[in-house]
KEVEXDO-230985 format. One record per residue (C-alpha): residue number from 1; residue in three letters; chain; x, y, z. Coordinates in pm, 1 decimal. Layout:
R   timar   vovo   lumse         c1         c2         c3
R     NUM    ALA       A          X          Y          Z
...
This chain:
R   timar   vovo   lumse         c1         c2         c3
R       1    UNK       A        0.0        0.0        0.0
R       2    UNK       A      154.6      290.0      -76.9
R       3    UNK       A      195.3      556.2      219.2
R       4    UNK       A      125.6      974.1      207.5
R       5    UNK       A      415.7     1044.0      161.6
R       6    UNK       A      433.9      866.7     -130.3
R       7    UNK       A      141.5     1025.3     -283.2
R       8    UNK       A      319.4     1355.8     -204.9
R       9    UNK       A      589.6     1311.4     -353.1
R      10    UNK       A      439.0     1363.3     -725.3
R      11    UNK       A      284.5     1714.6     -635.7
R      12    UNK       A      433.7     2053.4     -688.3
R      13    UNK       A      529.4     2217.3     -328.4
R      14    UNK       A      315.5     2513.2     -206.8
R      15    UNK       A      559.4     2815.3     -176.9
R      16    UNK       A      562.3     2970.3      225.9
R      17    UNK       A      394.1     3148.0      315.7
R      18    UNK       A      530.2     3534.7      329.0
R      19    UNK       A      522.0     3728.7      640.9
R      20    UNK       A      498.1     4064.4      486.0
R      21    UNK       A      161.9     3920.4      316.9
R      22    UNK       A      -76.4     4012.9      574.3
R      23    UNK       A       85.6     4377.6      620.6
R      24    UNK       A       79.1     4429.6      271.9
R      25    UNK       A     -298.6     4385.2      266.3
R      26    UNK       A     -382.6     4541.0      568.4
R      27    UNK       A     -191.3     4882.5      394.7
R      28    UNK       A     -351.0     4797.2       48.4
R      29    UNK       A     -686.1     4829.1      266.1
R      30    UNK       A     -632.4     5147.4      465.0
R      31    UNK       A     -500.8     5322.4      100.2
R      32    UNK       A     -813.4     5185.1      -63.4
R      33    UNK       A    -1044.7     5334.3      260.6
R      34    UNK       A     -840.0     5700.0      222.4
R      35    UNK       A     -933.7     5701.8     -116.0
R      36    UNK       A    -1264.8     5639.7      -79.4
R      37    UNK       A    -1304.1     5912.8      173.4
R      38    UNK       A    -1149.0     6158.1       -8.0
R      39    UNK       A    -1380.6     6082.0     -326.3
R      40    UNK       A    -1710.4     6088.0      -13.0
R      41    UNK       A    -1603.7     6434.3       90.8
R      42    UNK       A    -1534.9     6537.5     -294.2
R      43    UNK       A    -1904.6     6449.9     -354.2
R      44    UNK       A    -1983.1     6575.9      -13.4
R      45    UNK       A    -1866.2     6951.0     -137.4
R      46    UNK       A    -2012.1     6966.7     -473.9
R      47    UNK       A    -2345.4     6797.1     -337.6
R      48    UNK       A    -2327.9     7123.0     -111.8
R      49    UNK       A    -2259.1     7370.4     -387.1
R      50    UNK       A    -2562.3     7232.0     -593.0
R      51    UNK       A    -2774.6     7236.0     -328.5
R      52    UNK       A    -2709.6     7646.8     -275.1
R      53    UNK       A    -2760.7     7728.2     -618.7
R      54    UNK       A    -3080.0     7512.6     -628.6
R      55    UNK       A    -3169.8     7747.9     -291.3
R      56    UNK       A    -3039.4     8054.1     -489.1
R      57    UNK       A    -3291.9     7982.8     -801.4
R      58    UNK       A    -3570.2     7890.6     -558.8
R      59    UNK       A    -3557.4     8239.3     -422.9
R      60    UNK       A    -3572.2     8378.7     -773.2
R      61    UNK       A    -3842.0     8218.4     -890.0
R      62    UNK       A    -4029.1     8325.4     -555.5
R      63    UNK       A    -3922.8     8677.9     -538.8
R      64    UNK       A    -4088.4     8671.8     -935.9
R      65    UNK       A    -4386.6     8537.8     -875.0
R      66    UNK       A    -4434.9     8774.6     -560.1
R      67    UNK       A    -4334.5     9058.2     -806.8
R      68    UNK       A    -4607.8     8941.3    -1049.1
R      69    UNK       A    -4883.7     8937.0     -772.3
R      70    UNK       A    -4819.2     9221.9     -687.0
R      71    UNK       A    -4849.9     9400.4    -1040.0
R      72    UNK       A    -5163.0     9190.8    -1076.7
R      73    UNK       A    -5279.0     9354.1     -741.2
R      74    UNK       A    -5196.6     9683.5     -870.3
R      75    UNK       A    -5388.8     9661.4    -1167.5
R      76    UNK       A    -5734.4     9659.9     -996.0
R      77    UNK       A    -5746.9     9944.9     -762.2
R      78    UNK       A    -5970.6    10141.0    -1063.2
R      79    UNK       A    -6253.9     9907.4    -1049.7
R      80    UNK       A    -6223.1     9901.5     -680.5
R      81    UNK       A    -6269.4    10266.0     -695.1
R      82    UNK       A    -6556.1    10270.8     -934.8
R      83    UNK       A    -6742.8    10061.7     -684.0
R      84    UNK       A    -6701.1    10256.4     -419.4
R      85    UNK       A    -6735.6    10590.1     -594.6
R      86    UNK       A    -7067.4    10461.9     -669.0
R      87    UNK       A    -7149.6    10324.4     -338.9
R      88    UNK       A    -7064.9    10668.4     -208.7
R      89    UNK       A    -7301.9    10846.6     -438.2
R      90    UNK       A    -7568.2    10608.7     -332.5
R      91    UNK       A    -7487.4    10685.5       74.1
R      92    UNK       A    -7439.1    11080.4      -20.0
R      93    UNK       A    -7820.3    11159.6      171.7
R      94    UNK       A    -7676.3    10969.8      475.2
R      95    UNK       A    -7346.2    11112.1      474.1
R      96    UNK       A    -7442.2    11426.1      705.2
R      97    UNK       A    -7491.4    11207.7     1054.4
R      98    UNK       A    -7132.9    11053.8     1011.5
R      99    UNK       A    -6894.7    11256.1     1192.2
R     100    UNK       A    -6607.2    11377.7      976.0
R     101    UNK       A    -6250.8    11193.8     1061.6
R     102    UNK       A    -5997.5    11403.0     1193.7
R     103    UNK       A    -5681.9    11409.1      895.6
R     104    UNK       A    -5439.4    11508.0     1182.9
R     105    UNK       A    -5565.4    11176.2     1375.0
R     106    UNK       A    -5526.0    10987.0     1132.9
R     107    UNK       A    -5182.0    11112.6      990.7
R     108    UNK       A    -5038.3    11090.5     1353.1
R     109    UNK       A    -5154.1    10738.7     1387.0
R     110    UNK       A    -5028.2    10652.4     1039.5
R     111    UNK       A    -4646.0    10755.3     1123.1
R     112    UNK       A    -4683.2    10551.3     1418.2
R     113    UNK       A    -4757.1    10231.9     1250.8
R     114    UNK       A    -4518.8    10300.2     1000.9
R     115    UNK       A    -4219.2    10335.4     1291.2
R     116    UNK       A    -4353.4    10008.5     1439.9
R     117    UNK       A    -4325.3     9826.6     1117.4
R     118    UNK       A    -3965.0     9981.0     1082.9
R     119    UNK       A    -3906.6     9889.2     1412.8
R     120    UNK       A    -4001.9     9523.1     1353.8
R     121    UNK       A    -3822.6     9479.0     1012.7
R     122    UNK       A    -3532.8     9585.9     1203.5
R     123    UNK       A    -3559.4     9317.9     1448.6
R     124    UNK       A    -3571.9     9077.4     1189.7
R     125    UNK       A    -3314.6     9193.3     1015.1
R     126    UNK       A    -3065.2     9188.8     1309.5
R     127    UNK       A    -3164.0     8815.9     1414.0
R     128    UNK       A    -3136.5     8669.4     1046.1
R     129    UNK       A    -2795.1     8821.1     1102.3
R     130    UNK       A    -2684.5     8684.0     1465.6
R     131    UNK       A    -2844.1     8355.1     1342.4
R     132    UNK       A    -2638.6     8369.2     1027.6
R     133    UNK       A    -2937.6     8279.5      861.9
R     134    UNK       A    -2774.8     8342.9      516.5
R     135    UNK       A    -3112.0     8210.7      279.2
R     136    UNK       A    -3337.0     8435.2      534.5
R     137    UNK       A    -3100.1     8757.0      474.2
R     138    UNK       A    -3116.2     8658.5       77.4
R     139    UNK       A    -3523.9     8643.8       91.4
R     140    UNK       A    -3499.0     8984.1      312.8
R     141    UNK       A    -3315.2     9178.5       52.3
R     142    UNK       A    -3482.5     9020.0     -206.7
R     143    UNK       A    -3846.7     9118.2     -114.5
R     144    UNK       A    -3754.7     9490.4      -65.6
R     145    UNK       A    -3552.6     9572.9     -396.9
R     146    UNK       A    -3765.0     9871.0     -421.0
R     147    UNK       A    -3645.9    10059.4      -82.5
R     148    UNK       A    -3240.9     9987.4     -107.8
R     149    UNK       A    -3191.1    10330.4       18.9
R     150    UNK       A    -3335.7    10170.9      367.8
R     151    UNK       A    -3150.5     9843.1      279.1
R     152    UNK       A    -2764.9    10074.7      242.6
R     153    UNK       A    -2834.0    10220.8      582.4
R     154    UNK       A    -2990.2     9864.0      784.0
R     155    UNK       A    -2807.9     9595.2      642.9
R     156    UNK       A    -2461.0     9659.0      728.8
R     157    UNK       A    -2521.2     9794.0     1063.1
R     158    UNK       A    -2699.2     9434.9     1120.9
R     159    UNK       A    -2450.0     9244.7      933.5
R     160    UNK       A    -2171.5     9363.6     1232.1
R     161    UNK       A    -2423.0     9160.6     1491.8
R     162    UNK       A    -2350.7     8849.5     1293.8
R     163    UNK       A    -2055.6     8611.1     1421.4
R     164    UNK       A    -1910.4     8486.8     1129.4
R     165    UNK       A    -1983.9     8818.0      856.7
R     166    UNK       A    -1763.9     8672.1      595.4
R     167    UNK       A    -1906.0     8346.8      600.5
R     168    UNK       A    -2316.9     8478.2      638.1
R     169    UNK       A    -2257.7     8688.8      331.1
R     170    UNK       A    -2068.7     8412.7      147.0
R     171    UNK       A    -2331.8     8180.2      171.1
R     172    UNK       A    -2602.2     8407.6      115.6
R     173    UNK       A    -2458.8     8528.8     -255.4
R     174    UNK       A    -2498.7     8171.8     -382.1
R     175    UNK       A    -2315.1     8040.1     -668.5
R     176    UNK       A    -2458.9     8321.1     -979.0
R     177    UNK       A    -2159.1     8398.0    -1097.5
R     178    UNK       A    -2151.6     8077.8    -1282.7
R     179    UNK       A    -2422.6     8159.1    -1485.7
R     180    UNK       A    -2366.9     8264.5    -1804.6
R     181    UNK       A    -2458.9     8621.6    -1966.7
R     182    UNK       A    -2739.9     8455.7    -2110.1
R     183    UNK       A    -2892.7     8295.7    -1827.4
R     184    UNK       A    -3000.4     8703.4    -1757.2
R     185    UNK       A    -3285.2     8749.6    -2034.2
R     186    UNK       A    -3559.3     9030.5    -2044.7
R     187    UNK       A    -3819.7     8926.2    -1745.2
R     188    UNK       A    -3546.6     8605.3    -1617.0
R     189    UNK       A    -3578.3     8556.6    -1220.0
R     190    UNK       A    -3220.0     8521.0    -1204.4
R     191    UNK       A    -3161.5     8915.9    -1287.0
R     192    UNK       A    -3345.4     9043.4     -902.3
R     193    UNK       A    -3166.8     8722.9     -757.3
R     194    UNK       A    -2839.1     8866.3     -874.6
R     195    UNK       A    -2900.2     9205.7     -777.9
R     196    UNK       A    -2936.7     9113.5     -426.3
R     197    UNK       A    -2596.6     8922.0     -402.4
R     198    UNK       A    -2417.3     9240.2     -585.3
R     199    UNK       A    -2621.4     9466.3     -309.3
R     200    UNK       A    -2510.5     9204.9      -23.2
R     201    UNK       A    -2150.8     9279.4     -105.0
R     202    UNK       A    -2140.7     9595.7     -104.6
R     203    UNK       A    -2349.1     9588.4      221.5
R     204    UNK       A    -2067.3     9392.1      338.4
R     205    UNK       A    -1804.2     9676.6      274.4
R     206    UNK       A    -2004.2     9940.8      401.0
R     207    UNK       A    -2029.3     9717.6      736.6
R     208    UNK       A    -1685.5     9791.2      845.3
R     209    UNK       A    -1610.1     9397.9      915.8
R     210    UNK       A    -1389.2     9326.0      568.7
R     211    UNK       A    -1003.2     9218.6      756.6
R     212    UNK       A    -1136.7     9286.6     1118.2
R     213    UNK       A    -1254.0     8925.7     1149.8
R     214    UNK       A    -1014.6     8783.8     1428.6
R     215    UNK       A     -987.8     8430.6     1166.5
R     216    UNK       A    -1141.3     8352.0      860.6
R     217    UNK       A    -1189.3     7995.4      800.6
R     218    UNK       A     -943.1     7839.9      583.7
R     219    UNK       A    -1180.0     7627.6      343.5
R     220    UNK       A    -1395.6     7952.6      325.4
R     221    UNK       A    -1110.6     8143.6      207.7
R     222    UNK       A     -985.4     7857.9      -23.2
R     223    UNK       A    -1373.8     7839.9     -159.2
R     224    UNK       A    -1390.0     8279.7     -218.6
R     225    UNK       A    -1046.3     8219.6     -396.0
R     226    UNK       A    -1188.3     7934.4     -645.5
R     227    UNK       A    -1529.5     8130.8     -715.0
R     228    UNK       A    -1296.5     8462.5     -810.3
R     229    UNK       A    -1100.8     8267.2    -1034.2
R     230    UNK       A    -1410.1     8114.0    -1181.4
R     231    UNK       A    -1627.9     8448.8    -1212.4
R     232    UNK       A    -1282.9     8556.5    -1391.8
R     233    UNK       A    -1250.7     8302.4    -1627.1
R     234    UNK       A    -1599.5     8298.0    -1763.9
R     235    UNK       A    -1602.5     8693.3    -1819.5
R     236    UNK       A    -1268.2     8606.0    -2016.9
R     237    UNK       A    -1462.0     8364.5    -2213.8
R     238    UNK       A    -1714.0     8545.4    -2286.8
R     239    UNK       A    -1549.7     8846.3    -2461.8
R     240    UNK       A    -1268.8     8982.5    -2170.8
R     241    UNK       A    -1337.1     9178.2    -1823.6
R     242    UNK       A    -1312.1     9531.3    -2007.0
R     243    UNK       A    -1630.6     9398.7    -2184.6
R     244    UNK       A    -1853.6     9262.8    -1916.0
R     245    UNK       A    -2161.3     9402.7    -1805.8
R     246    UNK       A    -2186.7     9689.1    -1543.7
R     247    UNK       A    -2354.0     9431.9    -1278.6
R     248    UNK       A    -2114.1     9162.7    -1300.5
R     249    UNK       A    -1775.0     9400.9    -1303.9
R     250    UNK       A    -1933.0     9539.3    -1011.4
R     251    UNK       A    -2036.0     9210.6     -835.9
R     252    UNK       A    -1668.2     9089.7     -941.7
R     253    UNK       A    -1430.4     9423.6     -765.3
R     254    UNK       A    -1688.1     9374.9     -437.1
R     255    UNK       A    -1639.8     9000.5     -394.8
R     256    UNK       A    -1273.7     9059.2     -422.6
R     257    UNK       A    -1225.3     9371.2     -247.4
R     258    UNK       A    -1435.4     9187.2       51.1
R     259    UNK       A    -1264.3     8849.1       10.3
R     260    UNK       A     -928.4     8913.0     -146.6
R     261    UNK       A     -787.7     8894.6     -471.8
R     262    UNK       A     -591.8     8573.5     -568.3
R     263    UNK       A     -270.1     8594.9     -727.9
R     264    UNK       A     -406.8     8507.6    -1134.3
R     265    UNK       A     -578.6     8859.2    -1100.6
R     266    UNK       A     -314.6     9143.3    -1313.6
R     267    UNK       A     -331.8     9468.8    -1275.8
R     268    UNK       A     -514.5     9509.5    -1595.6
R     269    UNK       A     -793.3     9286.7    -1404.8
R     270    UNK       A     -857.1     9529.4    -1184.1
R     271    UNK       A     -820.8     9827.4    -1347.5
R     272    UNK       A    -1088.0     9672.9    -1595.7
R     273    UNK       A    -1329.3     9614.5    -1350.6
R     274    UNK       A    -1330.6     9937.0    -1182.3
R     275    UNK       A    -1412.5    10080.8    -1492.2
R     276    UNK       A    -1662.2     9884.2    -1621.0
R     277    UNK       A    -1843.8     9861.1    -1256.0
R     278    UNK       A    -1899.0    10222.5    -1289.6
R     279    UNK       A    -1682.1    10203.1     -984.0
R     280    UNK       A    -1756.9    10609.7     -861.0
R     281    UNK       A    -2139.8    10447.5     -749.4
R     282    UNK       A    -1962.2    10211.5     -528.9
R     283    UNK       A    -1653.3    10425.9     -443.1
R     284    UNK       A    -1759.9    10441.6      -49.4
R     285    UNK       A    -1775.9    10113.1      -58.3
R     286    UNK       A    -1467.6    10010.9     -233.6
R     287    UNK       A    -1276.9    10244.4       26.7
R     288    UNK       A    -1369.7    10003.2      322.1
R     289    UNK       A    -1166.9     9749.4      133.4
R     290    UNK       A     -775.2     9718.9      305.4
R     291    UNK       A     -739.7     9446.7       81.3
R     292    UNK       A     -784.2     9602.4     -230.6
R     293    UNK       A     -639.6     9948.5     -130.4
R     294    UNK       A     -316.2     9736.6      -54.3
R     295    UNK       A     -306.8     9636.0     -390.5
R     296    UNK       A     -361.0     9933.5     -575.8
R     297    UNK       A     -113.9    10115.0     -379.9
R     298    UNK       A      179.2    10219.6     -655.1
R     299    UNK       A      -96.5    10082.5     -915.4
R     300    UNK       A     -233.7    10285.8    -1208.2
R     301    UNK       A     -386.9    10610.0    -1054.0
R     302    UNK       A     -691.8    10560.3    -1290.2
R     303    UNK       A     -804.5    10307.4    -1035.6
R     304    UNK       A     -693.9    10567.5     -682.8
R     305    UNK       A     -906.7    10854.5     -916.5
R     306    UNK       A    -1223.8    10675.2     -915.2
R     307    UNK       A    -1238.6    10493.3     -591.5
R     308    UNK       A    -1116.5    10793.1     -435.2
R     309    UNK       A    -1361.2    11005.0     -622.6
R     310    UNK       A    -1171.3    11266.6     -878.3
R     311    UNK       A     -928.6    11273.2     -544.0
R     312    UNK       A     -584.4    11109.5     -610.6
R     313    UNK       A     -385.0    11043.4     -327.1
R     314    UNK       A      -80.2    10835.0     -265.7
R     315    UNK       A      -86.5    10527.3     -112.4
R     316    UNK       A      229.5    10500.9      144.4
């Protein structure tokens, strides 16, 4: 009979096992897990990014349709009027027993319901800010387009209440720069929308809080940086910075004046942009700015003229 040994002896030998084999696989593992995280937080930020411009166009379409209710609203007050002219006519006989209102009365009690209703917009205002409610702030601005001479004067004295001004205003811009010139047609939603983010900046100048913030978040900075370059690039595209439109020169010199300007930006960038932005409108604003004052210091004094108003003076 033969024994095992002899059976064996016929086979190939199974090589020994390595050592190293199990460490090997445990590192091929980890590597595998680190990339897989890194590709989770990847999606992670652009999920985010989406999700504010889907906010951003929600507001839009909101702040239109209000707009459109209310010119529909607006367009009825004549038949309203005929009916009560005629109602009037009808009541003239009975007219004498009412007692005449008193216009003094009623013009005193008027201005005080329009200082309470000041008084609670404020309010509102000033906790969408210390709750760095960024998509409350956006709806805020949005629904009062028509008064921005209130909105220059409230918003950045609220926007110093809020903890994190850099960030609040960030978020509550939204991602319109990416849009395209075209995206802005005659009667779009998207042209109020980005009105109020060009409005928020400069709100955020005129605040006081551009450079005082004791630390800026490092990914928030990194993010501003990446949306300047990309707001640059696609005016490029489209035709070159000394040909974009007034609005988005302006909204391009406030987001960098208020978040900085990253090193692909020449001095022919920002000369540009201060031109086309109409930049005397904003010139206040644009003053608040240590960051961009910095860099125009020893720059062309086109761009220390208009900021500074027909005024050139020296930078030190």
């Amino acid at each position: 009979m033969a024994t095992t040994e002899s059976l064996t002896d016929g086979l190939p030998s199974l090589p020994p096992e390595d050592q190293n084999d199990a460490g090997d696989k445990l590192e091929k593992s980890v590597n595998q897990l680190n990339n897989l995280s890194i590709a989770i937080q990847t999606f992670k930020s652009r999920y985010d990014e989406l999700q504010r411009h889907l906010d951003f166009i929600e507001n839009a379409i909101d702040a239109r349709t209000k707009e459109l209710q209310l010119s529909g609203s607006h367009a009825s007050p004549s038949a309203k009027e005929t009916t009560e002219a005629s109602v009037s006519q009808s009541d003239s006989g009975k007219t004498d027993s009412i007692p005449k209102p008193n216009p003094k009365a009623e013009e005193e009690g008027g201005e005080e319901e329009k200082v309470k209703e000041e008084g609670k917009e404020e309010d509102e205002l000033l906790s969408l800010c210390k709750t760095m409610n960024s998509r409350g702030l956006r709806k805020y601005v949005l629904s009062r387009l028509s008064e921005t001479a209130s909105l220059r004067e409230q918003v950045p004295v609220a926007l110093k209440s809020a903890p994190k001004p850099s960030k609040l205003v960030f978020e509550c811009i939204g991602r319109f720069f990416l849009q395209g010139s075209k995206a802005y047609t005659k009667d779009s939603p998207m042209i109020p929308a980005r009105q109020v983010s060009v409005l928020v900046l400069e709100y955020y100048l005129l605040s006081g809080r551009v450079g005082n913030e004791e630390e800026v978040e490092a990914s928030l900075k990194k993010e501003a940086d990446s949306a300047a370059v990309a707001w640059r690039k696609r005016l490029i595209v489209e035709g070159g910075l000394s040909k974009a439109s007034e609005i988005d020169a302006r909204g391009l010199i406030l987001f960098v004046a208020g978040f900085g300007i990253p090193g692909v930006f020449r001095d022919e960038d920002i000369c540009n942009l201060v031109s086309v932005s109409n930049g005397r409108e904003i010139s206040d604003a644009l003053r608040q700015s240590q960051l961009l004052l910095k860099r125009v210091s020893g720059m062309y004094l086109y761009v220390l003229y208009v900021i500074f108003n027909a005024t050139i003076i020296v930078i030190a």
